[in-house]
N, C-alpha and C positions, 0 to 999 in steps of 0.2 A: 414633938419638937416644933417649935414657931418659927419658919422660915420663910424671909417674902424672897420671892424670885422674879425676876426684871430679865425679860426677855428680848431676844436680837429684834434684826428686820425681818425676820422669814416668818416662822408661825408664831402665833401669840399666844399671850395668857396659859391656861392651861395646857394646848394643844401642841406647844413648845418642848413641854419637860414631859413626856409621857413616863418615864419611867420614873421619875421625882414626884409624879402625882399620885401612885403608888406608893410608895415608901415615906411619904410625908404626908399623910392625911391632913397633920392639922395645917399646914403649911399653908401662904396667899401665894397665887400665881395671879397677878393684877395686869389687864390689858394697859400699857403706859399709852400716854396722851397721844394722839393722832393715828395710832390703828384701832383695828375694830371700825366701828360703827362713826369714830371722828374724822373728819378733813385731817390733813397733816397741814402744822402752820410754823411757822420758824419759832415757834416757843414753845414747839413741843420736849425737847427735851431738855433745858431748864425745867418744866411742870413737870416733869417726869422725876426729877429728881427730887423735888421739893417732895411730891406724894411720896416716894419711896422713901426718902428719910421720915417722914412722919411714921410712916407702915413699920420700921425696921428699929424707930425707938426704942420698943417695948418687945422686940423679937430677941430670938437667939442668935439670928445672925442673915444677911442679906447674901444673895447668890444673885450674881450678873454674867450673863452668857451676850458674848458677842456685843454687838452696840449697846447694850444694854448696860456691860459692863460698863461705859463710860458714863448714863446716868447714874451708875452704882456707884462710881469714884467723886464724881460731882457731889452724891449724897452724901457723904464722908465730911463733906466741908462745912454740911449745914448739920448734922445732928450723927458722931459716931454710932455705926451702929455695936453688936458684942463681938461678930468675928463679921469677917467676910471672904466669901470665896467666886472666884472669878474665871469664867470658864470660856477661854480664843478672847481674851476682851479685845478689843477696839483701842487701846488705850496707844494707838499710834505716836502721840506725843512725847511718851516719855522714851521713846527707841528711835527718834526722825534721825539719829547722826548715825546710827546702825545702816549696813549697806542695805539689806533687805527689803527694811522699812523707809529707809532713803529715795531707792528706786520706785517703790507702789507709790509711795507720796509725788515723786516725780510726772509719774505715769498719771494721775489720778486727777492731780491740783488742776493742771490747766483746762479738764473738765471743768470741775466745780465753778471755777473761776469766768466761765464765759457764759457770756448772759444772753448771748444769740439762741442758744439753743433753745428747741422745744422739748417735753415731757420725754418723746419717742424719741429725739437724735440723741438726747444727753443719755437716756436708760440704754441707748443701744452703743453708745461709746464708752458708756463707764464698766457695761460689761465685757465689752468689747477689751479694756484696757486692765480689767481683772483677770478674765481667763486667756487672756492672747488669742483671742479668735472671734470673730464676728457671729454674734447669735443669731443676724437675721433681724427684719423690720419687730416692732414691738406692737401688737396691734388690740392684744387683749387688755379692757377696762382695769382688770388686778394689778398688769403687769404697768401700764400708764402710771398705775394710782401708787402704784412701788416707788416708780421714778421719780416722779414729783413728791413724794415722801423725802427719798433721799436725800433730793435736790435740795429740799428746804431744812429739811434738818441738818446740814452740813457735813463736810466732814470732818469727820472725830477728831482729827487732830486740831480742829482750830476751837473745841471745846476747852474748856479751863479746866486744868484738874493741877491740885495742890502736892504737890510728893509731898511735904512734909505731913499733912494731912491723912494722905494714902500709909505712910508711917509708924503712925501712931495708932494703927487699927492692927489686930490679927490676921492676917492676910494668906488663904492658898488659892494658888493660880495653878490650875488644868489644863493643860494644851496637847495636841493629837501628833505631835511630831511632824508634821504632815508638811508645814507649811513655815519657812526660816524667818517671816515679820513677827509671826506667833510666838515662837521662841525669842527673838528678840525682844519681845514684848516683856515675857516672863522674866528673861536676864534681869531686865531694869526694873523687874518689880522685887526682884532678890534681891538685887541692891539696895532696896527699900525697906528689907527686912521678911521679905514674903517667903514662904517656901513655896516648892513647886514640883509638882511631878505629870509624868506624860503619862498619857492613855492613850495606845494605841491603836489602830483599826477601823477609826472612824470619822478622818478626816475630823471635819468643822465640828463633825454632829458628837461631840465628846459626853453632852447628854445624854446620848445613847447609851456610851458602853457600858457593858454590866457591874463595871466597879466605881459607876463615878457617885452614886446614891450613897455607896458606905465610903467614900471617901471623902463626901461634904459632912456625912456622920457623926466621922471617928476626928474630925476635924475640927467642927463646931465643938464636940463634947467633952475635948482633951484639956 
């Protein structure tokens, strides 16, 4: 089975889907534009999406986990892929009048938005205003190089993405229960026509659990 997969902010490429690397041999797991080995630049994901709609052409079906998921729906607009599945997407936009995803956008925005900040105060507020507690100074070159990624790639909600477009594609959405923006997320993608089901136990990392491989599967091949 020909599966490209477009992974979050955290690991990339292959090192992302460890257990999808397994079970999908013939499958791409593509480092998207500005990790790995690239600078991050404010076009990284536009590029990102462009590659993956070419990659996902000629596939069975595209898989977007996390922010990834939002290149993945961007990709949607430039070239449908044959199904797609979407796993904690990012897809913040289409849930912002949901209370949930209302608040994180509240809490979030006026980071992104202030241009005073350096690499280390914005990476150390925006976590600071994710997990409700201060992580502490940010002082390792990864952890810098995160921030400034972040910072330039924006946030996801102020990316374009087409419902109607999102519509017109096969759509299963995976979320870990865990987390009520995530689920909001999923609502508005049923709206859309998407189905969707939980996997429990593993917070974010729903790549993890040991049903999500035969669930993109039996999904793709139905």
């Amino acid at each position: 089975m020909h599966l490209v997969f477009a992974h979050g902010s955290g690991d990339v490429g292959r090192h992302a889907f460890p257990q999808q690397v397994a079970a999908f041999p013939d499958a791409e797991f593509p480092v998207l534009a500005g990790y790995g080995d690239d600078g991050p630049t404010v076009c990284d994901v536009a590029a990102a999406a462009q590659s993956l709609a070419m990659r996902a052409a000629d596939a069975d079906g595209l898989v977007g986990y996390s922010f990834g998921g939002v290149s993945a729906a961007m990709a949607v607009g430039m070239e449908p892929p044959a199904a797609r599945v979407l796993i904690e997407p990012a897809l913040f936009q289409l849930a912002r009048e949901r209370p949930a995803t209302a608040q994180l956008i509240a809490r979030l925005e006026p980071i992104y938005l202030d241009a005073s900040l350096d690499d280390e105060t914005f990476g150390r507020r925006f976590l600071a205003a994710l997990r409700g507690e201060d992580p502490g100074p940010l002082l390792a070159a990864e952890s810098l190089r995160w921030s400034r990624r972040t910072r330039l790639h924006g946030a996801p909600w102020r990316h374009p993405i087409d419902p109607e477009c999102l519509a017109e594609t096969r759509t299963l959405v995976l979320t870990g229960g865990w987390k009520d923006e995530y689920e909001e997320v999923a609502a508005a993608l049923v709206e859309l026509g998407a189905e969707h089901e939980v996997l429990a136990g593993h917070d974010h990392r729903v790549v993890d659990h040991p049903a999500c491989s035969e669930r993109i599967r039996d999904f793709v091949t139905a």
